[in-house]
N, C-alpha and C positions, 0 to 999 in steps of 0.2 A: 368219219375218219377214213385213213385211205385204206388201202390193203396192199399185200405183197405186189410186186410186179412178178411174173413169171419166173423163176429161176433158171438160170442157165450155167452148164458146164463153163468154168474156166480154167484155162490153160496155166496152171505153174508159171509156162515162160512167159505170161503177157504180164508176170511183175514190170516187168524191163519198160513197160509203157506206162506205169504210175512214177512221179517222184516227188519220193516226200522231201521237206527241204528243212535247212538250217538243225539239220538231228534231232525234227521233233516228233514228226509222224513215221510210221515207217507201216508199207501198206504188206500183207503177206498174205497167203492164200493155205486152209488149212481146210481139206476136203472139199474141195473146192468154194469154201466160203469166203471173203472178203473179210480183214480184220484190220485197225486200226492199234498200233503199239507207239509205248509213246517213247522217245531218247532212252528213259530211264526204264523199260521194258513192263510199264505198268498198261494192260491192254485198255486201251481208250474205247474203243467200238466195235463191234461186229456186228452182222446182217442178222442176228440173233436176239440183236436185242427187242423187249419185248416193251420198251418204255414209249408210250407216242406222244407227242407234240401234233403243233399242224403243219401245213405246209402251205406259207404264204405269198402271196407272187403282191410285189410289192412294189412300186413304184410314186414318186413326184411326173404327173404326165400336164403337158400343152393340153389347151382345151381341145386342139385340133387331134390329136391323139397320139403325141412324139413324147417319147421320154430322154432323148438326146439328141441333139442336132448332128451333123455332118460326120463321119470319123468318131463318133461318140463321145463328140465334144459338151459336155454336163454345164461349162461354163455361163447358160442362159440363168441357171438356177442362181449364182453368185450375184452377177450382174441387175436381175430382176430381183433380187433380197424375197423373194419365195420361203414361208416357214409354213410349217402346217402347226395345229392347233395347239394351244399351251399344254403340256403333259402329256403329248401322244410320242413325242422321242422319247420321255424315259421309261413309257410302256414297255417301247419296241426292245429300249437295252435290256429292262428287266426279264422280260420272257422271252427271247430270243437266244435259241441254245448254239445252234451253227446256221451258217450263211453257205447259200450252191449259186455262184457267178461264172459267167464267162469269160475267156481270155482276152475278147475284145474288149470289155468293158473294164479289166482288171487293169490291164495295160494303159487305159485312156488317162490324162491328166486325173490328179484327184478320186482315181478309182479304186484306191487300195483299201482304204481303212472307212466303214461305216459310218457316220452321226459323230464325223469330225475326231473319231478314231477314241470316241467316249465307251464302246464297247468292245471286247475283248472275248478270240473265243475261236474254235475251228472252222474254217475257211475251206471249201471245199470250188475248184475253180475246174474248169472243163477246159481241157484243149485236146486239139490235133496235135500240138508237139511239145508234153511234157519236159523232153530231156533238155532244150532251150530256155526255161524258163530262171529268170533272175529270183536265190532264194529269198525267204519272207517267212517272222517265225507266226505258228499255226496256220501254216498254209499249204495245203495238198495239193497237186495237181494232177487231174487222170485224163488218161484217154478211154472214158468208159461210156457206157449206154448213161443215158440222164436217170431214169428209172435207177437204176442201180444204186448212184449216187444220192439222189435222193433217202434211200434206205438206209444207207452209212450215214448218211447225217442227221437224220432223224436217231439214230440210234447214239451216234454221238451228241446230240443234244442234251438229251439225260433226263425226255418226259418234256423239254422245252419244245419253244416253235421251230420253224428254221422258215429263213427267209430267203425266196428267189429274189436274188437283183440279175436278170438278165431276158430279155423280150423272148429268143432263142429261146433256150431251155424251156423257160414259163410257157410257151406255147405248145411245145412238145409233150410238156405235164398236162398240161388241160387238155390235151386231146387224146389222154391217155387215162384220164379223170384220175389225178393224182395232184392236184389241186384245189386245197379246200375252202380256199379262200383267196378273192381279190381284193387287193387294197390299195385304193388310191387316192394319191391327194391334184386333184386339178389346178394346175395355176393360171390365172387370168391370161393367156398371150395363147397368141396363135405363133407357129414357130414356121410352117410352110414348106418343110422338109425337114429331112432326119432321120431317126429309127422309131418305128413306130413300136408302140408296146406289143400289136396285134396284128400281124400282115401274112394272110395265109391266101392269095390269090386264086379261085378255082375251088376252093374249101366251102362246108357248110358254114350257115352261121350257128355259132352258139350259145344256147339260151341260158339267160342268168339270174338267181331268184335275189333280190334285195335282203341285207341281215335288217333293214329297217323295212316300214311298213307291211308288218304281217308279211313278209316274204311274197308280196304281188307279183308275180314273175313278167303282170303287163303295165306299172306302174312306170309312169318316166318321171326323171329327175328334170324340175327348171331350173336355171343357172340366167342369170340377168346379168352384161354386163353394159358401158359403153366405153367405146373406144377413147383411148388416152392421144392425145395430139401431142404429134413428133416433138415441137418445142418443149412439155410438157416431163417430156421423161430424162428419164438418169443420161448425162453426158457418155456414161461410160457404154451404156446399152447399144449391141448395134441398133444402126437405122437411127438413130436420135439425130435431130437436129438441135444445133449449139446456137443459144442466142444472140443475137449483135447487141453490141451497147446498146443502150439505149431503147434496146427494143418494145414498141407498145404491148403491153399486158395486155390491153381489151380481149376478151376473147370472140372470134368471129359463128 
């Protein structure tokens, strides 16, 4: 499980760089602690609390290793009809307390609400500039250290998990070992740019133990596939080729 991050003095006036929105969060600093209050003044969270979940860095990734293509366009996942395995979404609703995303990805089509907006629950979103932010109810936005946040949301979780949706931050935690688990589901396509889940140029690499096979930290995963031909796929896909009438089926 993880541990505190460091603590650090905060300044009273750097409220003015948190906003909570639609009157439901409201962030306050009380000896220099971070606390969570809710519209109705029933305290949601603080850096105190002592209940822990985990902290999962979470994505649908390209075999090549993108979790969104161009502008954080997610659009390939609709298009390619990609699900992961029968009963693993209502895992994630059930034990997942709060969610820490970024502003990029919060903004991007489709980026707002989870597993088709089937969960419900505090929203914890990173930017550089809070006071711009269009409101959204259960949803915080700081301009704080990711460490930090992290803490608040596990504590607002309530013993639950809390899930990273964002390549950023997640990288940030794992190299800060405040990551206690990767999870992901691979789909068949190569995407060939993007955002990658992992892009630390000039960085070490980082070794990862498998929760399957006895935890072999030298174990690799095979994955077989073969390539689908252009004709072959969804019209709607880019790069798909549309058939002519008549077009021979033989395959070559």
């Amino acid at each position: 499980m993880i541990g505190h991050p460091e603590r650090r003095s905060i300044d009273a006036t750097s409220s003015r760089q948190d906003r909570p929105l639609a009157d439901y969060n409201w962030i306050s600093y009380d000896d220099n602690q971070l606390q969570i209050t809710s519209g109705e003044g029933r305290i949601m969270a603080t850096e105190q609390d002592d209940r822990r979940g985990r902290v999962l860095w979470s994505f649908m990734m390209s075999l090549d290793g993108f979790v969104a293509a161009r502008n954080h366009d997610m659009d390939w996942m609709r298009t390619g009809g990609y699900r992961a395995e029968p009963g693993v979404i209502e895992g994630y609703i059930e034990r997942t307390g709060a969610i820490v995303t970024g502003r990029d990805g919060w903004d991007s089509p489709g980026g707002h609400r989870p597993w088709g907006g089937a969960w419900r629950g505090p929203i914890f979103v990173l930017t550089h500039h809070p006071e711009d932010a269009e409101p959204a109810e259960d949803v915080t936005f700081l301009r704080r250290d990711p460490a930090e946040v992290v803490q608040l949301a596990l504590a607002a979780a309530g013993g639950r998990d809390i899930m990273v949706f964002s390549p950023n931050i997640g990288a940030q935690l794992l190299e800060r070992g405040l990551i206690d688990e990767i999870d992901l589901h691979i789909a068949p396509v190569l995407l060939g740019e993007g955002i990658r889940l992992y892009s630390r140029p000039g960085g070490v690499p980082i070794r990862l133990s498998p929760l399957a096979d006895e935890g072999d930290a030298t174990s690799t995963v095979r994955v077989r596939y073969r390539p689908i031909d252009l004709a072959e796929r969804d019209p709607a896909e880019p790069g798909a080729r549309r058939r002519s009438p008549g077009a021979s089926e033989v395959r070559r």
